[in-house]
N, CA and C atoms as an extended XYZ file, in Angstrom:
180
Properties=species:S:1:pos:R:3:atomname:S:1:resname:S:1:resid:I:1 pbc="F F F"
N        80.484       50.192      -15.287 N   UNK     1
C        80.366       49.101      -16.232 CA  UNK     1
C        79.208       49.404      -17.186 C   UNK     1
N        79.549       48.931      -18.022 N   UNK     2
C        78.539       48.906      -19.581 CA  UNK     2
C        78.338       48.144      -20.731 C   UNK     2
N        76.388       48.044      -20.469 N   UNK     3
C        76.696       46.480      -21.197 CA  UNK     3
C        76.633       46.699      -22.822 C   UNK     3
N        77.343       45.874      -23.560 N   UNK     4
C        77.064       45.847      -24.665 CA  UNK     4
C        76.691       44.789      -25.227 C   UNK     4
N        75.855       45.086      -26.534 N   UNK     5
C        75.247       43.494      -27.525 CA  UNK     5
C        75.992       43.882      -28.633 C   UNK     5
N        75.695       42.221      -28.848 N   UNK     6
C        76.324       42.256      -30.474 CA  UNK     6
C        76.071       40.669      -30.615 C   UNK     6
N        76.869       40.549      -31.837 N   UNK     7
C        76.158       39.403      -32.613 CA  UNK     7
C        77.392       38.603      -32.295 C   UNK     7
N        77.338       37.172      -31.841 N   UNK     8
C        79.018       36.329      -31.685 CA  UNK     8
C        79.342       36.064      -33.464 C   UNK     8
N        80.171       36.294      -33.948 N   UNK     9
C        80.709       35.537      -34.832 CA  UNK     9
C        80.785       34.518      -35.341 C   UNK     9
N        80.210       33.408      -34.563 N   UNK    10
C        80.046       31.860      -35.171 CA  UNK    10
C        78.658       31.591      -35.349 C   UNK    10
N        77.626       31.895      -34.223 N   UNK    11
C        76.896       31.338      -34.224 CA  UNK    11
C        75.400       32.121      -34.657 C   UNK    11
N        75.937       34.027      -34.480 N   UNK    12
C        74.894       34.674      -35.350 CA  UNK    12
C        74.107       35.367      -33.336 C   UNK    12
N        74.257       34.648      -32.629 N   UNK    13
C        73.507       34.839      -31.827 CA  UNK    13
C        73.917       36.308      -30.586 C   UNK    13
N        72.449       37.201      -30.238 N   UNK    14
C        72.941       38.498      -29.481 CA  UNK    14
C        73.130       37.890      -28.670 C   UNK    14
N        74.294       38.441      -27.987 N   UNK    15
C        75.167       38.315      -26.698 CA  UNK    15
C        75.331       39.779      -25.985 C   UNK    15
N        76.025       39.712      -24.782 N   UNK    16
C        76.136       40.503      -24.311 CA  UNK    16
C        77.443       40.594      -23.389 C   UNK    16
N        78.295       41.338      -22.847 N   UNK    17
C        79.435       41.717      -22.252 CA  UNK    17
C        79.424       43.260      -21.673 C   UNK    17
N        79.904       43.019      -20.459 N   UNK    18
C        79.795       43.939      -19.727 CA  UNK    18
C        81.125       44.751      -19.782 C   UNK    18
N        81.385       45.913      -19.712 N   UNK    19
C        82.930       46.645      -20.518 CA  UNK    19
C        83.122       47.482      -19.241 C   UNK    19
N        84.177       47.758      -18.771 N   UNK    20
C        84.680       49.047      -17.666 CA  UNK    20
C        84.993       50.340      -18.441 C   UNK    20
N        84.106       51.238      -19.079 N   UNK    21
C        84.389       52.524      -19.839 CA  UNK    21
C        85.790       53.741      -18.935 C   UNK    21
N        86.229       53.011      -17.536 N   UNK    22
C        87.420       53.720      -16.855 CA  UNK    22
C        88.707       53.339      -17.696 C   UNK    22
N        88.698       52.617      -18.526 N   UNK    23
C        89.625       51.772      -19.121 CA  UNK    23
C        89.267       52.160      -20.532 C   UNK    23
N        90.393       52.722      -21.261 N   UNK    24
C        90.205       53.296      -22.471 CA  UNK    24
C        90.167       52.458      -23.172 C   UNK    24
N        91.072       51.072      -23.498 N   UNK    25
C        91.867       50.146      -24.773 CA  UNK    25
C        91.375       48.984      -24.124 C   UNK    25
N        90.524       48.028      -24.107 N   UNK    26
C        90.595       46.646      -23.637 CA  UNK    26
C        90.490       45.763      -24.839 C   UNK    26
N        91.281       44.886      -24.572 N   UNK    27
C        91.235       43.838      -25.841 CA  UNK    27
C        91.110       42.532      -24.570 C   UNK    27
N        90.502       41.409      -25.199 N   UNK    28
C        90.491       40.416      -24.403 CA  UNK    28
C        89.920       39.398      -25.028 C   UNK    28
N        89.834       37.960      -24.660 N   UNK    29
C        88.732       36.939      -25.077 CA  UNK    29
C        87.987       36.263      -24.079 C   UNK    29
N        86.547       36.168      -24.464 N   UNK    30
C        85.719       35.976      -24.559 CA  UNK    30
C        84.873       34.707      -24.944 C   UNK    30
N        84.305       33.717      -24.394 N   UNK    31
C        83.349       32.916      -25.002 CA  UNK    31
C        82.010       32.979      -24.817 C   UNK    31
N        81.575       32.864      -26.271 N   UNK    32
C        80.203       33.035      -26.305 CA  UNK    32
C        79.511       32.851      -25.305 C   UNK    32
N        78.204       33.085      -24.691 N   UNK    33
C        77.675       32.165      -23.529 CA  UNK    33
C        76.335       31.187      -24.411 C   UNK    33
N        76.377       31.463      -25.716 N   UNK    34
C        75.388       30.359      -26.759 CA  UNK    34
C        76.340       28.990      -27.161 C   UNK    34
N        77.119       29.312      -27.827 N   UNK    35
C        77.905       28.390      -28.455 CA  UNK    35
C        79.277       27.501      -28.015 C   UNK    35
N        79.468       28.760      -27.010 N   UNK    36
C        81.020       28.737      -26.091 CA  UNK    36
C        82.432       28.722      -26.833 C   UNK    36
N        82.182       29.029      -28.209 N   UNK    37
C        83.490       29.411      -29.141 CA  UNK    37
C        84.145       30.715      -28.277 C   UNK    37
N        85.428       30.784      -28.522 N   UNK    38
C        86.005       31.849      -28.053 CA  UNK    38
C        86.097       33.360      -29.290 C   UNK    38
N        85.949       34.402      -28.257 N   UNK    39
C        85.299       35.878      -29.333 CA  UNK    39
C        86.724       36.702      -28.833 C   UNK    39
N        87.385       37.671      -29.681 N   UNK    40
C        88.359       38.216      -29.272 CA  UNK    40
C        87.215       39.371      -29.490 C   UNK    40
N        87.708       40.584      -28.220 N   UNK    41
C        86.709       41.109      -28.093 CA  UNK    41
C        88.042       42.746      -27.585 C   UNK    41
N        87.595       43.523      -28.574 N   UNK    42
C        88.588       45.106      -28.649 CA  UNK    42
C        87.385       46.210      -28.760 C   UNK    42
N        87.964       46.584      -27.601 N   UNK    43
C        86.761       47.953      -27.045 CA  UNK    43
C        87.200       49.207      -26.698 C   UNK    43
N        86.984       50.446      -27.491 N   UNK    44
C        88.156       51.621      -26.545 CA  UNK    44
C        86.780       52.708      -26.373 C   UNK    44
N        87.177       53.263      -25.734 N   UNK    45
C        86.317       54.322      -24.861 CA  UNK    45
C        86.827       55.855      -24.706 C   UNK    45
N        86.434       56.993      -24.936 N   UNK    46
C        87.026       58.098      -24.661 CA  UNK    46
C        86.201       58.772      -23.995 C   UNK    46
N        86.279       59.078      -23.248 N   UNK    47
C        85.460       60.101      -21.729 CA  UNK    47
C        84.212       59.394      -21.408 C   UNK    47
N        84.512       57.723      -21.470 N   UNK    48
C        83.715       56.629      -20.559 CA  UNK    48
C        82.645       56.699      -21.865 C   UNK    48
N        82.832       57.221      -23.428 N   UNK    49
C        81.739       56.344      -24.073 CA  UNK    49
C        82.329       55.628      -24.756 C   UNK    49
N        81.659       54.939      -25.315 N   UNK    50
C        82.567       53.635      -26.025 CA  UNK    50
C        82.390       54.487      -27.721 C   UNK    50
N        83.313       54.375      -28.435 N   UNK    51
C        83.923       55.010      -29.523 CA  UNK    51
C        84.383       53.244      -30.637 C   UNK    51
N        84.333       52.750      -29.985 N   UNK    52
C        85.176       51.607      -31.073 CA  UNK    52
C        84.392       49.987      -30.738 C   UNK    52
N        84.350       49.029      -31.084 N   UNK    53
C        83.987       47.895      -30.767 CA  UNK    53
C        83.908       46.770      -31.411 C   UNK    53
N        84.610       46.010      -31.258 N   UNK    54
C        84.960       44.690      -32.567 CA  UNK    54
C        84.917       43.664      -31.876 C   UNK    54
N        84.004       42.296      -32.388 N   UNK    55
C        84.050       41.278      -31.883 CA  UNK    55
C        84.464       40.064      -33.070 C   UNK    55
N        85.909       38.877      -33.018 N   UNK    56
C        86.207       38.743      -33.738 CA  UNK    56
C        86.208       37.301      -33.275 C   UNK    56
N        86.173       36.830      -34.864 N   UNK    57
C        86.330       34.963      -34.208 CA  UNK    57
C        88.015       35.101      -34.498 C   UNK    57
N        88.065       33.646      -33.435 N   UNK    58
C        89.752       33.387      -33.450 CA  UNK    58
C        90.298       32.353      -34.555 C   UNK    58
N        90.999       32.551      -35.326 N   UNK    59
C        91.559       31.390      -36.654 CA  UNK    59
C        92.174       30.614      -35.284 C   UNK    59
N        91.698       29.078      -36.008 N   UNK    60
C        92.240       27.878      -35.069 CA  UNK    60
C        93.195       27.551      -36.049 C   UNK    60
């Protein structure tokens, strides 16, 4: 596991999420743990480093 920061999308604030780099493609959602909006969260990895990383707000 591997943690990553980044900024949530609504509220501006570093966060953090923990990623399984055994797992190449994860897409998933996510809520903030500041604001508790939900973060769509797409992560890919190639030989367990992380290569890609997008954290996105969801259109309601």
């Amino acid at each position: 596991m591997k943690e990553h920061f980044f900024q949530c999308p609504y509220c501006w604030e570093e966060i953090s999420v923990l990623l399984d780099s055994s797992i190449s493609f994860q897409k998933y959602i996510e809520d903030c743990e500041v604001c508790c909006n939900p973060i769509e969260i797409n992560a890919q990895f190639e030989d367990r480093e992380l290569i890609s990383f997008e954290a996105r707000s969801i259109e309601q």
